[in-house]
C-alpha positions in Angstrom: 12.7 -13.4 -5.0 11.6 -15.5 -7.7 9.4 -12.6 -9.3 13.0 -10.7 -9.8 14.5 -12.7 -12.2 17.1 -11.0 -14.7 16.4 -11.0 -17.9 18.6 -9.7 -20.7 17.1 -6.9 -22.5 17.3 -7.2 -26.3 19.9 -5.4 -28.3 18.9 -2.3 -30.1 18.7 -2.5 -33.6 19.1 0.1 -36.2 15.5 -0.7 -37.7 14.3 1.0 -34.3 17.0 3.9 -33.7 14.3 5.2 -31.2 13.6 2.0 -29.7 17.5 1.7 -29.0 17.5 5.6 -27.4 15.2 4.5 -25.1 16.5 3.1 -22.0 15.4 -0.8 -21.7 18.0 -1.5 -19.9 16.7 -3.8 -16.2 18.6 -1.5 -14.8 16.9 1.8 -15.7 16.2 4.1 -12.6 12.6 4.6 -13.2 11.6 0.6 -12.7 12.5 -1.5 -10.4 10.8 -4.2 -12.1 13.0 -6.1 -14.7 11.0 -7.3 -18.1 10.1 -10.6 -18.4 12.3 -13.1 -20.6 9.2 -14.1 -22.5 9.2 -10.1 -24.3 11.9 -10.6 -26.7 11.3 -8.6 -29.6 11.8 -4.4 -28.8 8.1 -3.5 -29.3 7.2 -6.0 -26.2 10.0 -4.3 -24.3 9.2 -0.6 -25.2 5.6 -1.7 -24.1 7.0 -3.1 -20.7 8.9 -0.3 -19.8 5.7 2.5 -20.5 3.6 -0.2 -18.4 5.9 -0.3 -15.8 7.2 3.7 -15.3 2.7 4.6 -16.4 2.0 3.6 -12.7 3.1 4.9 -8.9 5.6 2.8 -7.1 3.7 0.8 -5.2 1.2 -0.4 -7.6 4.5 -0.6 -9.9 5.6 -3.8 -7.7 1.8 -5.5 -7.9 1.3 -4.9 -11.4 4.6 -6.1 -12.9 4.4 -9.3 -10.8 0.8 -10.2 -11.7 2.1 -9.5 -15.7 4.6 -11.8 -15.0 2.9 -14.2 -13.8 0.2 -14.3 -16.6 3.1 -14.0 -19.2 4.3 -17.6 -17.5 1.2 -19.1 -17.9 1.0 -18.3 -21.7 4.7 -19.7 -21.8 3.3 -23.0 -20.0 0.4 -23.1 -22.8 3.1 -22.2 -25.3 1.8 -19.2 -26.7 3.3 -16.0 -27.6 1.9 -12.8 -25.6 0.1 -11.4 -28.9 -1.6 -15.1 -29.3 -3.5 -14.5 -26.2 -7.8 -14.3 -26.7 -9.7 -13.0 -24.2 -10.9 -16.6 -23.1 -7.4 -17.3 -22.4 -7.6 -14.3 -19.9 -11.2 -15.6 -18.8 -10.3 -18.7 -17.8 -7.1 -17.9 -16.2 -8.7 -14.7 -14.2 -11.5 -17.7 -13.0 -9.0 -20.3 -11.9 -5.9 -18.1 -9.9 -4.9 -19.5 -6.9 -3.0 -18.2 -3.9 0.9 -18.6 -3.8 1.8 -19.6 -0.5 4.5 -17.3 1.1 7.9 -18.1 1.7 8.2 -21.5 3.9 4.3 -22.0 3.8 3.3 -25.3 2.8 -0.5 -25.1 2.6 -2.5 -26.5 -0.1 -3.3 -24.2 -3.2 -6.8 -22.0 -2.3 -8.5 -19.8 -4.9 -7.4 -16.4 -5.0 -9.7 -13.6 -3.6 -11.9 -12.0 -5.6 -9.8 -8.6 -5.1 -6.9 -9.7 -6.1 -8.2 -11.6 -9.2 -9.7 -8.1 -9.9 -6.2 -6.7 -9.2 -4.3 -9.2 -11.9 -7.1 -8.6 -14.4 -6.1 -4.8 -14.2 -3.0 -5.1 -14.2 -3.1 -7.3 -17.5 -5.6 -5.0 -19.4 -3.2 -2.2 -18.6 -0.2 -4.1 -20.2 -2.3 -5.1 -22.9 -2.7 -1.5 -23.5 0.6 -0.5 -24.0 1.1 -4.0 -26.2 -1.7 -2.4 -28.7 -0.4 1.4 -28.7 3.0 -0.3 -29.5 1.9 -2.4 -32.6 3.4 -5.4 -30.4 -0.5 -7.1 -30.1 -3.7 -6.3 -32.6 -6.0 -6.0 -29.9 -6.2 -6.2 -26.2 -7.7 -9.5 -25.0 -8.6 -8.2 -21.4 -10.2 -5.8 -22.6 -13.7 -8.0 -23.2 -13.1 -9.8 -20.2 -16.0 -9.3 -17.4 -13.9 -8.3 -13.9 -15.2 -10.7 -10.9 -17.6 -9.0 -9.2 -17.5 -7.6 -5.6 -19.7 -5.5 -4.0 -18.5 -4.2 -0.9 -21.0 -2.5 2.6 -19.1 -2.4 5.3 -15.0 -2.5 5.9 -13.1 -5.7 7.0 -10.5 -3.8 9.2 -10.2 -4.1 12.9 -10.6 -0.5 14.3 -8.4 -0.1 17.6 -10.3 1.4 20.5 -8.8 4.4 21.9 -8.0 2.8 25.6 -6.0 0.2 23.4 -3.5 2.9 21.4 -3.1 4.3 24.9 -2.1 1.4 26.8 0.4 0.6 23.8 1.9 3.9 23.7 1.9 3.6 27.4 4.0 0.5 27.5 6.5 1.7 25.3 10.0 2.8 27.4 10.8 6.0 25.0 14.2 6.7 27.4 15.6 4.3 24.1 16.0 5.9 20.7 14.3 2.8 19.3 11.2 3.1 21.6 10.7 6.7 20.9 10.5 6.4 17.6 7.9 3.7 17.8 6.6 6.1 20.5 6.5 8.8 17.5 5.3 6.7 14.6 2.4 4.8 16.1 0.9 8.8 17.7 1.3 9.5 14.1 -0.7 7.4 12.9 -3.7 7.5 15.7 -3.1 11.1 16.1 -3.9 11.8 11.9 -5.8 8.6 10.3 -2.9 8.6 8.3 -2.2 5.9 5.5 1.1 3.8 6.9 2.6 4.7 3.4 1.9 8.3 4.2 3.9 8.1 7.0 6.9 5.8 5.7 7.0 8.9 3.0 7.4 11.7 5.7 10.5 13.3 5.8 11.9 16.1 8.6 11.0 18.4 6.3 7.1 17.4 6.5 7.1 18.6 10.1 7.1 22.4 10.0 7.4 24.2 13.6 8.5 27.2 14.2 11.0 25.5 16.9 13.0 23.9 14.6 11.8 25.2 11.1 14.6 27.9 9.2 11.6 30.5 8.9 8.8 30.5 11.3 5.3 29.5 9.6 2.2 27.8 10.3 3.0 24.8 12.7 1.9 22.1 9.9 2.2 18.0 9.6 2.1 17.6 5.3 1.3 14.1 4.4 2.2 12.7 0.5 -0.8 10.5 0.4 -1.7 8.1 -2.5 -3.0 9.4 -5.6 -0.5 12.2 -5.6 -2.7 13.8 -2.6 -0.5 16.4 -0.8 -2.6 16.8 2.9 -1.6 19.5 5.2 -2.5 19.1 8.6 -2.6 21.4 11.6 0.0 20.6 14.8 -1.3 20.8 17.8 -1.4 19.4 21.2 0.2 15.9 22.0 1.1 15.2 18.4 3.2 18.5 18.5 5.1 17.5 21.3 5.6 13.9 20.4 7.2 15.2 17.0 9.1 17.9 18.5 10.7 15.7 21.0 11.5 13.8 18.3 12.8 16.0 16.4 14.9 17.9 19.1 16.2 14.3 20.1 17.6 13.0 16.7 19.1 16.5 16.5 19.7 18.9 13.0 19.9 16.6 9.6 18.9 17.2 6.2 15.0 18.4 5.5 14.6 15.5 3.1 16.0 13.3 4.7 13.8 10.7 6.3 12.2 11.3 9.2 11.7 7.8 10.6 15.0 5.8 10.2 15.8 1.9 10.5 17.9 1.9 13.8 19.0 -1.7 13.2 23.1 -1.9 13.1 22.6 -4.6 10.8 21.1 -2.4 8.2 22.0 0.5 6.3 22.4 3.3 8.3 19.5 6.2 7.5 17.6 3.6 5.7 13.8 4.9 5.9 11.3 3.0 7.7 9.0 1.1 4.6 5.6 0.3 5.3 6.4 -3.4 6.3 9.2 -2.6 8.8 6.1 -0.3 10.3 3.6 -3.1 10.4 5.8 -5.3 11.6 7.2 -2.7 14.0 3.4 -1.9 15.2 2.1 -5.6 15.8 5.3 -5.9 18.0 4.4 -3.1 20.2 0.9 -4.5 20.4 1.8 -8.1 21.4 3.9 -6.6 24.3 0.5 -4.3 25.5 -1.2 -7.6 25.5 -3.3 -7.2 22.4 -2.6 -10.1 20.2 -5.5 -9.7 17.6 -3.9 -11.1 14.1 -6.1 -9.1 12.3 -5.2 -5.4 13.8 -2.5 -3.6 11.5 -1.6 0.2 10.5 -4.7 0.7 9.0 -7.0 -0.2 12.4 -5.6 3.1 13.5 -6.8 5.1 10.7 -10.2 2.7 11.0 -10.0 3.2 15.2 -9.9 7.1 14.8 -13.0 7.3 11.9 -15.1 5.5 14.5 -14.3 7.2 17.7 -14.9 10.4 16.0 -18.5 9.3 14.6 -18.9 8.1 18.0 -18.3 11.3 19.7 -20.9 12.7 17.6 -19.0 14.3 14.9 -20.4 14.8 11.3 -19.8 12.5 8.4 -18.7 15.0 6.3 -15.6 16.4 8.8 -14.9 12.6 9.1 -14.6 12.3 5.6 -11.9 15.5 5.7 -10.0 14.2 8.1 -9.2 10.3 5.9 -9.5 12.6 2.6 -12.0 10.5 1.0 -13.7 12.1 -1.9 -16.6 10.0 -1.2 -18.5 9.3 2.3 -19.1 6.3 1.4 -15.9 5.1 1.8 -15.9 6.7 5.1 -19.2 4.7 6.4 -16.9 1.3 5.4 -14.4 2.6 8.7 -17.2 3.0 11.0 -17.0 -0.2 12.9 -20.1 1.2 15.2 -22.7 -0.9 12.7 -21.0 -4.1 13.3 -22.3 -3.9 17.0 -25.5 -2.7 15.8 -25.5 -5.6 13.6 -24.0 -8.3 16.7 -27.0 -6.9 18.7 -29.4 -7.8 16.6 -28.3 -11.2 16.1 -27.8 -11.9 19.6 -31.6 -11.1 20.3 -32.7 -12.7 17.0 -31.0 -15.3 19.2 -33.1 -15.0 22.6 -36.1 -14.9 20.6 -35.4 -18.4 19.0 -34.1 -20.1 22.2 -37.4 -19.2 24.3 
């Protein structure tokens, strides 16, 4: 991947004995990000590796590429990081564009306005470490107004309930392979959960009394993003699903993983990521006949927040369920308003054709 490139970090010095203790090494455990070639002197470097190891693992990945992207531009202007001014950063937040994926060939679009906010962050947050480093005097992002977005309403495709059972109908779970799609994809109707959430779960997140060394409460415990540790009650089919599971893959180490790659071309016991589970879950729903492009992991979690304000639930138990802190975030999953909204239109419609 191009955003991998190796580059050589600088030799510690004896001016910075504590710089040289430190571990800025591309190979250091903690990031799996290597510093760009541009940082050369051991301030820069020191400042990379705080920026990278500061953040979780995912946003690790989007915020060291979007540095590195933004420290090529300033190489392609020829300036040095610490020469930057914020209408550097202006104009270059205002004019990203969209790298085509691998063997795409479109023509160059502007970026969306989320992800220009997302570089934008990711640059301040550099620039921060730059500054508390004495490797930049001030941080140039930090003046620079983020693109504005103001969000109503949710842009993910909730799955209807009759649709998660027709696909977790058609799946043959007499395979390993299909039981374990069986498993994840009633995981994540059955809880709202994030798709990281469940790529994180390990056999030790399923606690039943079956199975679990010391009987306890029959729990599901979800690592959510944020840090947020979610415990949730097992009941009903979910219990069985995971129990079946469980009992089929036989007795294996509590951390282990809990959802495995089954592929003989990979490694063996590799956990499932969140990709191999998107890509795992849009296969499963092209073979129940639903061939939507735009239904992924998350049109579970947004399928489940609207059948259960359509069944007359309350906001607030909603909200406990996805483990929002605020219900607004919530009322962006209900997609009941989009038909309210497709109603009105279509007689706004009738009214003008008469």
């Amino acid at each position: 991947m191009d955003d991998h490139e190796a580059g050589q970090p600088a030799a510690p010095t004896a001016s910075h004995p504590a710089i040289a203790t430190t571990g800025l090494s591309t190979a250091n455990p903690h990031s799996n990000m290597v510093c760009p070639p541009q940082l050369v002197s051991p301030r820069e470097r020191l400042a990379w590796e705080e920026f990278i190891v500061g953040v979780g693992p995912l946003t690790r990945i989007v915020y060291a590429r979007a540095v590195q992207r933004f420290v090529r531009h300033l190489e392609s202007l020829g300036l040095a990081v610490a020469s930057a001014t914020p209408r550097h950063l202006a104009l270059y937040v205002e004019t990203l564009v969209a790298q085509p994926g691998r063997h795409q060939h479109r023509p160059s679009r502007s970026m969306a306005i989320r992800t220009r906010k997302q570089h934008l962050a990711a640059i301040r947050h550099f620039y921060h470490h730059l500054v508390q480093r004495h490797a930049a005097i001030i941080n140039p992002a930090a003046s620079v107004r983020s693109p504005r977005l103001i969000v109503d309403r949710g842009e993910t495709v909730a799955i209807r309930p009759e649709h998660i059972r027709q696909t977790l109908a058609a799946i043959d779970t007499a395979t390993l392979i299909g039981q374990r799609d069986h498993a994840v994809i009633t995981v994540l109707s059955f809880t709202a959960a994030r798709v990281g959430a469940v790529a994180k779960l390990t056999r030790g997140s399923v606690r039943l009394d079956g199975i679990a060394p010391r009987p306890r409460d029959e729990l599901l415990i979800l690592e959510e993003k944020n840090a947020k540790r979610r415990q949730l009650p097992l009941c009903g089919e979910l219990r069985e699903v995971l129990f079946d599971w469980l009992q089929r893959t036989g007795p294996a180490d509590p951390d282990g993983p809990l959802f495995t790659s089954l592929c003989p071309n990979r490694t063996p016991f590799r956990p499932l990521t969140s990709q191999d589970i998107l890509r795992m879950v849009r296969r499963r729903l092209c073979a129940a006949g639903f061939t939507d492009p735009n239904l992924s992991c998350h049109s579970f979690r947004a399928g489940a927040a609207t059948a259960l304000l359509d069944s007359g639930l309350e906001l607030t138990k909603v909200q406990d369920l996805l483990g929002h802190a605020d219900p607004r975030t919530t009322r962006m999953y209900d997609a009941r308003s989009r038909q309210v909204q497709r109603e009105t239109l279509d007689r706004l419609t009738r009214l003008f054709a008469r």
